[in-house]
C-alpha positions as a Markdown table, in Angstrom:
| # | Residue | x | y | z |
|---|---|---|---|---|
| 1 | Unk | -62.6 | 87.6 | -21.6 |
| 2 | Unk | -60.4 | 86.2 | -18.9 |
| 3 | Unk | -60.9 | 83.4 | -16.8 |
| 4 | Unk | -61.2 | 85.5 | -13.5 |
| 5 | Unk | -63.4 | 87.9 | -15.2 |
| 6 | Unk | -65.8 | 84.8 | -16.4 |
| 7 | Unk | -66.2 | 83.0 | -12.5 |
| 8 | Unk | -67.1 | 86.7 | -11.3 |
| 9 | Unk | -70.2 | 86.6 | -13.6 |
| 10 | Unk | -71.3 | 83.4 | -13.1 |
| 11 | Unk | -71.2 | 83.6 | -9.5 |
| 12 | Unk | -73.3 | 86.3 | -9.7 |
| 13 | Unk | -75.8 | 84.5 | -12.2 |
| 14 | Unk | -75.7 | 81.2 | -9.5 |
| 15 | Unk | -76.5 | 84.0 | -6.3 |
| 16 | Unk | -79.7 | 85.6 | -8.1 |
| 17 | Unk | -81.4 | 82.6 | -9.5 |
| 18 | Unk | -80.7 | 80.5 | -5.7 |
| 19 | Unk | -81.3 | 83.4 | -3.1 |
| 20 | Unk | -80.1 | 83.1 | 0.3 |
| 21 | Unk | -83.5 | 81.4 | 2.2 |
| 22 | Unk | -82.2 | 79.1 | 5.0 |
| 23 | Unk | -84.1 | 80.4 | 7.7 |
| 24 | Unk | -86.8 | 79.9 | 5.3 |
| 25 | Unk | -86.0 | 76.5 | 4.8 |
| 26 | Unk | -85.3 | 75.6 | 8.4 |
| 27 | Unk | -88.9 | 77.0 | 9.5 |
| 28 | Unk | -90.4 | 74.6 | 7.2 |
| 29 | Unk | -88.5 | 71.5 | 8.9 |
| 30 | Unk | -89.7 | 72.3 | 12.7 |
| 31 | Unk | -92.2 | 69.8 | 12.7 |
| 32 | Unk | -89.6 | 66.8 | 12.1 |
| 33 | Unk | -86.9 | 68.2 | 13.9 |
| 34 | Unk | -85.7 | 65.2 | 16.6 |
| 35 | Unk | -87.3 | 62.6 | 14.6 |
| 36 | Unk | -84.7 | 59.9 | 13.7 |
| 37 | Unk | -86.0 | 57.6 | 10.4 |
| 38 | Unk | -83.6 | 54.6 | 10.3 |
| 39 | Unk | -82.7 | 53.0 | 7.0 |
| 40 | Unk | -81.8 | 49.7 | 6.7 |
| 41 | Unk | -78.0 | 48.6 | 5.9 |
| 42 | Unk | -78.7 | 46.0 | 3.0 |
| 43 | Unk | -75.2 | 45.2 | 2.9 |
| 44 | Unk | -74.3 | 44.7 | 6.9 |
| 45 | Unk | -78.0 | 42.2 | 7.0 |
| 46 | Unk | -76.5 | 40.2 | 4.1 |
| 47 | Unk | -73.2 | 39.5 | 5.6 |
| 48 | Unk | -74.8 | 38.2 | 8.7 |
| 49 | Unk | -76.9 | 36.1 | 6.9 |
| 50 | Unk | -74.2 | 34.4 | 5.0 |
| 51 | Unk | -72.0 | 34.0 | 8.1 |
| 52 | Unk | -75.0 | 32.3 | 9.9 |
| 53 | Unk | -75.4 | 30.0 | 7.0 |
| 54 | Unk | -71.8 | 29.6 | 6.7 |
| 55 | Unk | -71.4 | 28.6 | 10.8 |
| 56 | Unk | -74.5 | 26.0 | 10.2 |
| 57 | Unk | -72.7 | 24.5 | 6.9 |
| 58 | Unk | -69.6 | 24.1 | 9.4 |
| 59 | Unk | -71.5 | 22.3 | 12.0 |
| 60 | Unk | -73.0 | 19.6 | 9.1 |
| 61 | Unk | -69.3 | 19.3 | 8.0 |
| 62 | Unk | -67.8 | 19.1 | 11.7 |
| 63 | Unk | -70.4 | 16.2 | 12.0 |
| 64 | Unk | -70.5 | 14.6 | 9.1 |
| 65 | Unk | -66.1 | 14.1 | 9.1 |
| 66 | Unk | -66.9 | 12.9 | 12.7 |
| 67 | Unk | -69.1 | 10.1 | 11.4 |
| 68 | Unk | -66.7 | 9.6 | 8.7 |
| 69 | Unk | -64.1 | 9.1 | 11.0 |
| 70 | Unk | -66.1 | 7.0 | 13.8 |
| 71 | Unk | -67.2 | 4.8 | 10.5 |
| 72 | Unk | -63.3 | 4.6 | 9.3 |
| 73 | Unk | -62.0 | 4.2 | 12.3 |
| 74 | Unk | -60.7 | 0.3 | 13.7 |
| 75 | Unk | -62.2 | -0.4 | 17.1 |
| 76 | Unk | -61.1 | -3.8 | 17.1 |
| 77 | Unk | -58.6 | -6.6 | 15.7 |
| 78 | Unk | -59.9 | -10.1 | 14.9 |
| 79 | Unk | -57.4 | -12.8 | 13.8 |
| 80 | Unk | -58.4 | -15.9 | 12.8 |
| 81 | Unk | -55.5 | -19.4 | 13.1 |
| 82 | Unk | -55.2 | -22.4 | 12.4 |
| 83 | Unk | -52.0 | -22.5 | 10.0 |
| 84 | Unk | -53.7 | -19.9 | 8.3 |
| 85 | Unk | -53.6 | -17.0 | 9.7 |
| 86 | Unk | -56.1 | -14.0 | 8.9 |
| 87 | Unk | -56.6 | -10.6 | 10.6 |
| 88 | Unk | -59.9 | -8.9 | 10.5 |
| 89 | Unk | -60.2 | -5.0 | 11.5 |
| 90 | Unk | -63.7 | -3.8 | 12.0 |
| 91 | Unk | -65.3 | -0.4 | 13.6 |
| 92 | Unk | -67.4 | 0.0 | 16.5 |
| 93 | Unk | -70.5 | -1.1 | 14.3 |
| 94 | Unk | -68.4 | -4.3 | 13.7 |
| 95 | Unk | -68.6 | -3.4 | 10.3 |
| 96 | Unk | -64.8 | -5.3 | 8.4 |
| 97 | Unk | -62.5 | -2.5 | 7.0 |
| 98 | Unk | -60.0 | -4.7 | 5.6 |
| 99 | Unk | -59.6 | -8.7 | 5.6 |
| 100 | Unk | -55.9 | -9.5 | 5.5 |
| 101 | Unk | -54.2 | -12.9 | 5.0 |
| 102 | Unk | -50.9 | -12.9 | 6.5 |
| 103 | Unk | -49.5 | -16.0 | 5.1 |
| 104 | Unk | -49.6 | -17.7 | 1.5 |
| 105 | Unk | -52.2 | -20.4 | 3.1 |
| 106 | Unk | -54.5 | -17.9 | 4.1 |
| 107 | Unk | -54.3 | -16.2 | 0.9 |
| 108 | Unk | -55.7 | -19.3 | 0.0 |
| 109 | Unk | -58.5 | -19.5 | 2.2 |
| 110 | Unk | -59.5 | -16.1 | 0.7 |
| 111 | Unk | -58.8 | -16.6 | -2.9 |
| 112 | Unk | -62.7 | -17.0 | -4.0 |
| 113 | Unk | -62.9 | -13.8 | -1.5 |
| 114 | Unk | -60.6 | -11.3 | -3.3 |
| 115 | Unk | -58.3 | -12.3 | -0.8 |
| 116 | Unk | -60.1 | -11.0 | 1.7 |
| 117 | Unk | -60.6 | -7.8 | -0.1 |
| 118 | Unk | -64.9 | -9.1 | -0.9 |
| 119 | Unk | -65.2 | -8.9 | 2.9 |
| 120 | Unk | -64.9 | -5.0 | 3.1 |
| 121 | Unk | -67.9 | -3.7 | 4.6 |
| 122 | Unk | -69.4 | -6.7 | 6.0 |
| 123 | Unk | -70.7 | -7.6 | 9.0 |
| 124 | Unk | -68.0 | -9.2 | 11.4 |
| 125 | Unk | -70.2 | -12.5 | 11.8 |
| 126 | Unk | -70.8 | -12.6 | 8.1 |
| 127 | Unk | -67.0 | -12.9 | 7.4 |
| 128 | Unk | -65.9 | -15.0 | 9.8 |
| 129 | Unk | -68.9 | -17.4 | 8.8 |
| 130 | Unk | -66.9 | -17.3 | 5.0 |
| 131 | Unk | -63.7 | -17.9 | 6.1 |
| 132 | Unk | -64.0 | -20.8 | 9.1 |
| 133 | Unk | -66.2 | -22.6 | 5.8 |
| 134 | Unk | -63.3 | -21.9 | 3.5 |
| 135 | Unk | -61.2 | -23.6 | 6.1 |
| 136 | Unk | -63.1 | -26.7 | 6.4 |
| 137 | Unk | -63.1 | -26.9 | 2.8 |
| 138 | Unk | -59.9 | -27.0 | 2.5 |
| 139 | Unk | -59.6 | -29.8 | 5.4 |
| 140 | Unk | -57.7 | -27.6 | 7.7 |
| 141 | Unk | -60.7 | -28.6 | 10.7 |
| 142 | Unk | -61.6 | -31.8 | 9.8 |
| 143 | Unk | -59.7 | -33.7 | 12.1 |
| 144 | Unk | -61.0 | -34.1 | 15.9 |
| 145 | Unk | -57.7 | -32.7 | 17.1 |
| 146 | Unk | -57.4 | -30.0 | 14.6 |
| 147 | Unk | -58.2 | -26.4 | 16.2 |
| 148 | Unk | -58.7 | -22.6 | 15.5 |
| 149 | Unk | -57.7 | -19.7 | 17.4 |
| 150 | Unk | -59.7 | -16.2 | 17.9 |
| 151 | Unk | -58.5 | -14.0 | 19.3 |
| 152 | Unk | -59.8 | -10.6 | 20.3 |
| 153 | Unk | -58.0 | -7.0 | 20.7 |
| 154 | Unk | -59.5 | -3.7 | 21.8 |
| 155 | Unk | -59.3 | -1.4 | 24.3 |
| 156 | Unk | -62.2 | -1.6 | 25.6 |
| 157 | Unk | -62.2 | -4.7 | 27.4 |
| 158 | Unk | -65.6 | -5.7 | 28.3 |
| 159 | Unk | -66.7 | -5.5 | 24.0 |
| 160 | Unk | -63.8 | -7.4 | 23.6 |
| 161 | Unk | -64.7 | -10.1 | 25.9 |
| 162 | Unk | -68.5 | -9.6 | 24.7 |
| 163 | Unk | -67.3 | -9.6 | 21.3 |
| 164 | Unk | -65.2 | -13.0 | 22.4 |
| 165 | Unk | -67.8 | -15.2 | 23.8 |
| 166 | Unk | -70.0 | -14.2 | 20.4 |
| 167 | Unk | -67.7 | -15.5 | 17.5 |
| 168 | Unk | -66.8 | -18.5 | 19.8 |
| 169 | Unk | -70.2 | -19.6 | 19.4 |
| 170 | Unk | -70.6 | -18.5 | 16.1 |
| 171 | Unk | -67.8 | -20.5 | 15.0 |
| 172 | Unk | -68.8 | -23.4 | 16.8 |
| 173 | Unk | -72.2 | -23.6 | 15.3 |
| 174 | Unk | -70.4 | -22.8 | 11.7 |
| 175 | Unk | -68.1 | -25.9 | 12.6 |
| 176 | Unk | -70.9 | -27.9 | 13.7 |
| 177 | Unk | -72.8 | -27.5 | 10.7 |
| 178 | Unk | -70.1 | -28.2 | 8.4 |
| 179 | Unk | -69.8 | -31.5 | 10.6 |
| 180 | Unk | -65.9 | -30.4 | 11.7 |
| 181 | Unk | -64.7 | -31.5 | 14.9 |
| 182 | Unk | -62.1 | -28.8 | 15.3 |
| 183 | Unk | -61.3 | -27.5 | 18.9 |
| 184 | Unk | -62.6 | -23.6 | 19.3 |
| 185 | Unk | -59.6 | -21.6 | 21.2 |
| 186 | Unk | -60.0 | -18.2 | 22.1 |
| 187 | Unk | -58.1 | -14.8 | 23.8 |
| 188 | Unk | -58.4 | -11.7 | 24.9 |
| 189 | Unk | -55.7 | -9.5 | 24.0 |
| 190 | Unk | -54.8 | -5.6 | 24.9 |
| 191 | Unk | -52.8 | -3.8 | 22.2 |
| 192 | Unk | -49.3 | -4.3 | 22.8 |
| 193 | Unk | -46.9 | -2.8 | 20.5 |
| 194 | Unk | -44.0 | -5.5 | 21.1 |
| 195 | Unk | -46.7 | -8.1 | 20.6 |
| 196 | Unk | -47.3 | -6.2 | 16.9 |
| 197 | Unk | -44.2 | -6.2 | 15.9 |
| 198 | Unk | -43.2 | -9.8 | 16.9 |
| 199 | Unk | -46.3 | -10.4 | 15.0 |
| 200 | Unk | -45.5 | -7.9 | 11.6 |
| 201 | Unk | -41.7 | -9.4 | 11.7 |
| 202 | Unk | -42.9 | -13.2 | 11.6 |
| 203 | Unk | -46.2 | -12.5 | 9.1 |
| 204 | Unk | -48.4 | -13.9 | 11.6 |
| 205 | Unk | -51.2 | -12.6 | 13.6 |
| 206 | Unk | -51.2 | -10.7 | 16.9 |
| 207 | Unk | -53.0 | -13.6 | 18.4 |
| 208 | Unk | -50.8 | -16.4 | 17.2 |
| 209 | Unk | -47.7 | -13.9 | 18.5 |
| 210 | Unk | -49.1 | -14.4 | 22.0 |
| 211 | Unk | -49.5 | -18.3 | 22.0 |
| 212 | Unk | -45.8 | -18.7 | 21.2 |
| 213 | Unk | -45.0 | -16.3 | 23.9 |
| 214 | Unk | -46.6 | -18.1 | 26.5 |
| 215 | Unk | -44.5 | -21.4 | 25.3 |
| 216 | Unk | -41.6 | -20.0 | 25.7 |
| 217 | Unk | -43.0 | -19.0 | 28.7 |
| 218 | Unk | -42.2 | -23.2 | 29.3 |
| 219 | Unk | -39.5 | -23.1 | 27.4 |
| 220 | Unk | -37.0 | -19.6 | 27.0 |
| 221 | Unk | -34.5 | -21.9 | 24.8 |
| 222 | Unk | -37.1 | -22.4 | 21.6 |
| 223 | Unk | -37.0 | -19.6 | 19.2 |
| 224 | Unk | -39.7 | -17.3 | 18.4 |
| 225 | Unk | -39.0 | -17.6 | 14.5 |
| 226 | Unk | -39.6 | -21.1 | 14.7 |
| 227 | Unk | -42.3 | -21.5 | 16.8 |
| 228 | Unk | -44.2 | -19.5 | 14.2 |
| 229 | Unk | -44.1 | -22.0 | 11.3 |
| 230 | Unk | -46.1 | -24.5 | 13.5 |
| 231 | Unk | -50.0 | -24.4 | 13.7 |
| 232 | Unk | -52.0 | -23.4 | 16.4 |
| 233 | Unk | -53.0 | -27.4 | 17.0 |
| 234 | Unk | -49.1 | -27.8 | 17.3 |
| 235 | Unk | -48.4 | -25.1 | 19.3 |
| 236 | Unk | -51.4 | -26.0 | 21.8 |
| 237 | Unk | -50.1 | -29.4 | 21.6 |
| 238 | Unk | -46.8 | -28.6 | 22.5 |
| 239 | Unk | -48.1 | -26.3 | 25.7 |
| 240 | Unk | -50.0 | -29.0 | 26.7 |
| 241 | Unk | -47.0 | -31.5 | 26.9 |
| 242 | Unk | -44.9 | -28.3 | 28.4 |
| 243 | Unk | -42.6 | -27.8 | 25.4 |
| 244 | Unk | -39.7 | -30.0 | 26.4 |
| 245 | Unk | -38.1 | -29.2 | 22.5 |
| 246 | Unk | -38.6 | -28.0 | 19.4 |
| 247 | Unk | -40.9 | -30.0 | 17.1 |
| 248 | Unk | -39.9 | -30.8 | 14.0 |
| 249 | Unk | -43.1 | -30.0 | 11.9 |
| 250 | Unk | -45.9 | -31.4 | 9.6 |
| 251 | Unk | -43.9 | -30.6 | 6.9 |
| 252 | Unk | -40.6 | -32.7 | 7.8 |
| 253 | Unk | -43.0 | -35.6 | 9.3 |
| 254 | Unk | -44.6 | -35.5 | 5.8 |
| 255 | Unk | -41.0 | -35.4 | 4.7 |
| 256 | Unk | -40.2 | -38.6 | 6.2 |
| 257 | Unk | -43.2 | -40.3 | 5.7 |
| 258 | Unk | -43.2 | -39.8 | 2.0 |
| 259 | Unk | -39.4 | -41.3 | 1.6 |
| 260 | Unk | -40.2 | -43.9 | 3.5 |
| 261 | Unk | -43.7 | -44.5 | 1.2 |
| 262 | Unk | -41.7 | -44.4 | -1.9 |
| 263 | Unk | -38.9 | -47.1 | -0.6 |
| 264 | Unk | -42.2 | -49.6 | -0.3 |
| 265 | Unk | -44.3 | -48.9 | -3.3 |
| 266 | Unk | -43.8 | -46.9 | -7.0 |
| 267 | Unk | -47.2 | -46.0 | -7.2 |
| 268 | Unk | -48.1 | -42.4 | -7.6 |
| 269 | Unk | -49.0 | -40.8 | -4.3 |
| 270 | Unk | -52.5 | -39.4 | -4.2 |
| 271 | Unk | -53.5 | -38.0 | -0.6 |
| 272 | Unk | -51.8 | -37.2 | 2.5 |
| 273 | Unk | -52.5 | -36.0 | 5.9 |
| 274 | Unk | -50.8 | -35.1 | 9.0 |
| 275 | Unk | -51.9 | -35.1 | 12.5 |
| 276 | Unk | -49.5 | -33.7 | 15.4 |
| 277 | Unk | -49.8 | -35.8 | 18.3 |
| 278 | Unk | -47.4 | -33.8 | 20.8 |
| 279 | Unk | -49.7 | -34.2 | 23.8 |
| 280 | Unk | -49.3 | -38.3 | 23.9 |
| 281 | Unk | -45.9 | -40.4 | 25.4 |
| 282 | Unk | -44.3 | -40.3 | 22.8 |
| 283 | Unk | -44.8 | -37.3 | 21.2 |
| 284 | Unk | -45.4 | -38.2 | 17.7 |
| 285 | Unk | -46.7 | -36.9 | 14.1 |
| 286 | Unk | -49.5 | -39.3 | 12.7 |
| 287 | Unk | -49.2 | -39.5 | 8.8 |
| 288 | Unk | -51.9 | -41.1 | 6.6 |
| 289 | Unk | -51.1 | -41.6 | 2.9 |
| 290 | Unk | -52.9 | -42.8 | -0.2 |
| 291 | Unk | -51.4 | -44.3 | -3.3 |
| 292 | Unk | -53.6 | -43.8 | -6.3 |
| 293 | Unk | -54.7 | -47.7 | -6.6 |
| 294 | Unk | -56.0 | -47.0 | -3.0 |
| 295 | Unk | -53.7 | -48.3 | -1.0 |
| 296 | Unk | -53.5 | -46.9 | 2.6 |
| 297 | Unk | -50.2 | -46.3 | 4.5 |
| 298 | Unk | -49.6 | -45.0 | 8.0 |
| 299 | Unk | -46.7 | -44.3 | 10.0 |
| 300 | Unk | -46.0 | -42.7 | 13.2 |
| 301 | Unk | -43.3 | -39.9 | 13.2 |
| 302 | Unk | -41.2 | -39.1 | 16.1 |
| 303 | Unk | -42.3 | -35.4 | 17.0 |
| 304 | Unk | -38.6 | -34.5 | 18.2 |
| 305 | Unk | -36.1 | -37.0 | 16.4 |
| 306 | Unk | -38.0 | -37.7 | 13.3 |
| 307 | Unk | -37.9 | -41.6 | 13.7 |
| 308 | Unk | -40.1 | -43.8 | 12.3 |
| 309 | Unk | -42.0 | -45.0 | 14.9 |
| 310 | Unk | -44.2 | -47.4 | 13.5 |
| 311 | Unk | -45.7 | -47.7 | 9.9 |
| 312 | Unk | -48.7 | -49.9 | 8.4 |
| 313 | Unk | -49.8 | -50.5 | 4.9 |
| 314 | Unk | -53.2 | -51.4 | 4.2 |
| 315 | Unk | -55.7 | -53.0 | 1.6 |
| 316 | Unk | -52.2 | -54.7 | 0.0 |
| 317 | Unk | -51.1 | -57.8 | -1.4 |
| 318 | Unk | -48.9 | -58.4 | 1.8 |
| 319 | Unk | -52.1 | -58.3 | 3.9 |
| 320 | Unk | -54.2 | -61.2 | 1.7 |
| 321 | Unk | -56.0 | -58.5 | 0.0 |
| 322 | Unk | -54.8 | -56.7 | -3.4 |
| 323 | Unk | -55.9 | -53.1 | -4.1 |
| 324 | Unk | -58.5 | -54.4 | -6.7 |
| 325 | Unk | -59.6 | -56.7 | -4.2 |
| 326 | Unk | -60.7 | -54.3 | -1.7 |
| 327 | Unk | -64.2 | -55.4 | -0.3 |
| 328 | Unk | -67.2 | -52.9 | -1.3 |
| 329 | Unk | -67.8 | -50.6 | 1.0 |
| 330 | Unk | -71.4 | -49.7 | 1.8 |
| 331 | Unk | -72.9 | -46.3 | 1.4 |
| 332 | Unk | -73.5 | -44.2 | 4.3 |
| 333 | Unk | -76.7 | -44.0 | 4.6 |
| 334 | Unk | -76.3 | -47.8 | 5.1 |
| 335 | Unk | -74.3 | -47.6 | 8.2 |
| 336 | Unk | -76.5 | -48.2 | 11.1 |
| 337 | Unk | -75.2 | -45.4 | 13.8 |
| 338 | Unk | -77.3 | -46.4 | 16.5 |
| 339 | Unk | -76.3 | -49.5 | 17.0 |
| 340 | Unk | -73.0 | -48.6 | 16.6 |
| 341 | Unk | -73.5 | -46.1 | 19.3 |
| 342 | Unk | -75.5 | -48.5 | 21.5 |
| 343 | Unk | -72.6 | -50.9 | 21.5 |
| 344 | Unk | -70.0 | -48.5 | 22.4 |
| 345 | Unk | -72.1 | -46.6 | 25.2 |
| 346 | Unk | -72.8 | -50.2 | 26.3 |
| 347 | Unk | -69.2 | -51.2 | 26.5 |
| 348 | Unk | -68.6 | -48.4 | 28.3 |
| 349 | Unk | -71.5 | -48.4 | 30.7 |
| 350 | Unk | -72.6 | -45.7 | 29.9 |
| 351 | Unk | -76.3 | -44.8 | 29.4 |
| 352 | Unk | -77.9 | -44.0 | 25.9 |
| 353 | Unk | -79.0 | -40.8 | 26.5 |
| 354 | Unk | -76.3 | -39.6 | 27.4 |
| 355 | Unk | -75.5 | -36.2 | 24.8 |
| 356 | Unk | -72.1 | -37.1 | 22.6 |
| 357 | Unk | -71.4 | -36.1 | 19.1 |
| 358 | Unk | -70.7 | -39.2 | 17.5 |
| 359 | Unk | -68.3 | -39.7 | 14.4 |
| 360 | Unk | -68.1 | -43.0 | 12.9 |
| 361 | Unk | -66.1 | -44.4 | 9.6 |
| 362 | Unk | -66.0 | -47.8 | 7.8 |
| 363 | Unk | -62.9 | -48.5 | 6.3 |
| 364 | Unk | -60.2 | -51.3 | 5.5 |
| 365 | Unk | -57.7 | -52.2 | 7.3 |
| 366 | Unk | -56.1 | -55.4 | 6.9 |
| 367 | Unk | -58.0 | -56.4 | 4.3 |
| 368 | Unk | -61.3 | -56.2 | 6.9 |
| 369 | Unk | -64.1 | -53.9 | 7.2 |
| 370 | Unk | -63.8 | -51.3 | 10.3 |
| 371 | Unk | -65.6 | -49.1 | 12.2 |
| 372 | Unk | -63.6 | -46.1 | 13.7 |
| 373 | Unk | -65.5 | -44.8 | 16.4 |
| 374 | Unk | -64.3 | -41.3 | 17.7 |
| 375 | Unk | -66.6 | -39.1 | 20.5 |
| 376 | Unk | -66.0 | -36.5 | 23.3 |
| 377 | Unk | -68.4 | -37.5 | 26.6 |
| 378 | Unk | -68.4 | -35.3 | 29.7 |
| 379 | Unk | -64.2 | -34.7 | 30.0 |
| 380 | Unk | -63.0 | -37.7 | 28.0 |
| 381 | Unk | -62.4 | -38.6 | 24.1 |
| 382 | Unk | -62.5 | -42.1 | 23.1 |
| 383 | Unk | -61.7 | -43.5 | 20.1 |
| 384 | Unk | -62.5 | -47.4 | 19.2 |
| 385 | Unk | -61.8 | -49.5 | 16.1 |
| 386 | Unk | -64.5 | -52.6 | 15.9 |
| 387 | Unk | -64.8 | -55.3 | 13.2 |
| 388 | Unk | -67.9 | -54.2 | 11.0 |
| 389 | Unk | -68.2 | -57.8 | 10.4 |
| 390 | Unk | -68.0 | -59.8 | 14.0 |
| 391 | Unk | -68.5 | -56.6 | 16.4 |
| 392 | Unk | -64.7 | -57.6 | 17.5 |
| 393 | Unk | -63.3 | -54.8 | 19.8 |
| 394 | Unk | -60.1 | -53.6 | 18.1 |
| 395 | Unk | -58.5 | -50.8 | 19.6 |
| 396 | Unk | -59.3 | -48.4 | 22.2 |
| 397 | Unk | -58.3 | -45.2 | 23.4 |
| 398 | Unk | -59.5 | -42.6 | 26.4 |
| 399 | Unk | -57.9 | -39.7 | 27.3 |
| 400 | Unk | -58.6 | -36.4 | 28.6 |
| 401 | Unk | -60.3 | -34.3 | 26.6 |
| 402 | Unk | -57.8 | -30.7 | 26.3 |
């Protein structure tokens, strides 16, 4: 049988067993004819549902990177300077991103800290707190003419201001507790990109940048390199007197001091301190020494030529006492401060009540008991020597207080 022969008869089988009934089949459908029965599209209400989801998920992303960011982002730029210099950056929430020291003295300020890198994430008052008490540890404000610098960039000038007048008092409380008489100095400063770089090029803060700029503001012939290896006490000093010359340092005062220590004794050389004095006529550097059997030595550095202005040596053989001599000195909870501060208000004529901050020391000079009196009233410091043992008046100074 061939192929065309086989479709004939199955065509034929296909047409008797399905007979041709459409108007049959069309009658039957008259009562649903116009009636439209919509079906859901499974697949077109799932896709909208996942986009929807998708558009919020984008939204809690879009927000959350926002936060992110606002959290990350710096706000504002703290430094902190005394020789050490530190530089804080902190968000809007004044929360510290990073604590940076920008010179080998502040790394060690912030040695038990990580180097600054413990600070991360805490509050701006809580850091600066740990590093001004890391300072006066380490004697950088224990001197009544020692000072610290803060200084404030941002933007936004009224938080910086408001963010200014808050650490000032901060630190002076902090400075107060610790019983340091350091001077509080603080700025203002908008972001200035030549200020950053003079800053970034010299490894000190933005802050300290701006002090040295407003010397040579005084004086155009210093050099900014130079400038920058002096403290902030020197470099306030130094505006003060209206920077008539370069300075020639703690450290070459030291210097000096020290060779001329070692042409008058062999004893080993235990303690030293330097205080600028570039305000006072003459200008000078004020170098205490110790010798490890206790002796005392002090001399008076020219600030500008180095000369040694004047030098003493005290508690020695040359002064009637030897170093194992030395009369006991009493404890200090045996020191009787109010009269001490009786006599001197007295002396002065000034009444009792008045409110000063009083800081007094016994110690030996010339083979005699002293009292070193040092105090700030209304716009003057003094500073008076008396013999703890007659109530002698040795030495006396007042001066402006800066």
């Amino acid at each position: 049988m061939t192929n065309e022969r086989m479709e004939q008869r199955l065509a034929s089988a296909v047409e008797k067993t399905a007979p041709d009934d459409v108007n049959g089949v069309l009658s039957r459908c008259e009562m649903r004819k116009g009636t439209v029965i919509n079906m859901p599209n499974t697949k077109t209400a799932t896709k909208k549902w996942i986009m929807a989801a998708a558009a919020c998920l984008a939204v809690i992303l879009v927000g959350a990177a926002v936060l992110l960011q606002q959290a990350n982002a710096v706000a504002t730029v703290v430094s902190l300077d005394v020789n050490p210099s530190i530089e804080l950056k902190v968000n809007s929430s004044e929360k510290v991103l990073s604590c940076t020291p920008l010179n080998d003295d502040a790394k060690a300020i912030l040695a038990e800290m990580g180097e600054g890198a413990d600070l991360k994430g805490a509050k701006l008052e809580v850091a600066v707190n740990a590093i001004v008490g890391s300072l006066v540890r380490n004697g950088y404000l224990d001197s009544i003419s020692s000072a610290i610098m803060i200084s404030v960039e941002d933007k936004n000038t009224e938080r910086a201001e408001k963010l200014r007048s808050e650490l000032a008092s901060i630190v002076d409380v902090t400075l107060q507790t610790e019983a340091a008489k350091a001077a509080v100095l603080t700025q203002t400063l908008p972001q200035d990109k030549k200020l950053e770089q003079q800053a970034r090029e010299n490894n000190i803060s933005t802050g300290k940048a701006a002090l040295i700029n407003r010397v040579l503001t005084l004086n155009a012939g210093l050099k900014f390199e130079e400038l920058a290896k002096l403290s902030v006490e020197e470099l306030k000093d130094l505006a003060e007197a209206g920077a008539p010359a370069m300075p020639i340092g703690k450290e070459k005062a030291l210097e000096i001091a020290t060779a001329a220590y070692t042409k008058t004794t062999t004893a080993k050389l235990l303690y030293s301190e330097v205080d600028p004095e570039l305000d006072e006529i003459p200008a000078h550097y004020e170098v205490e020494l110790t010798s490890e059997t206790g002796e005392e030595f002090e001399y008076k550095i020219d600030a500008y030529t180095g000369t040694v202005l004047e030098s003493k040596r005290e508690g020695t053989a040359g002064t009637g006492t030897s170093a194992g001599q030395l009369p006991q000195l009493p404890s200090p909870d045996q020191l009787d401060y109010a009269k001490i501060k009786a006599k001197v208000l007295k002396y002065l004529g000034l009444s009792e009540n008045i409110s000063c901050d009083m800081d007094v020391k016994l110690e030996i000079e010339d083979g005699k008991l002293v009292y070193e009196v040092e105090f700030k009233a209304g716009k003057m410091e003094y500073s008076f020597k008396f013999d703890a043992t007659t109530g002698a008046l040795l030495k006396q100074e007042i001066e402006k207080d800066d």
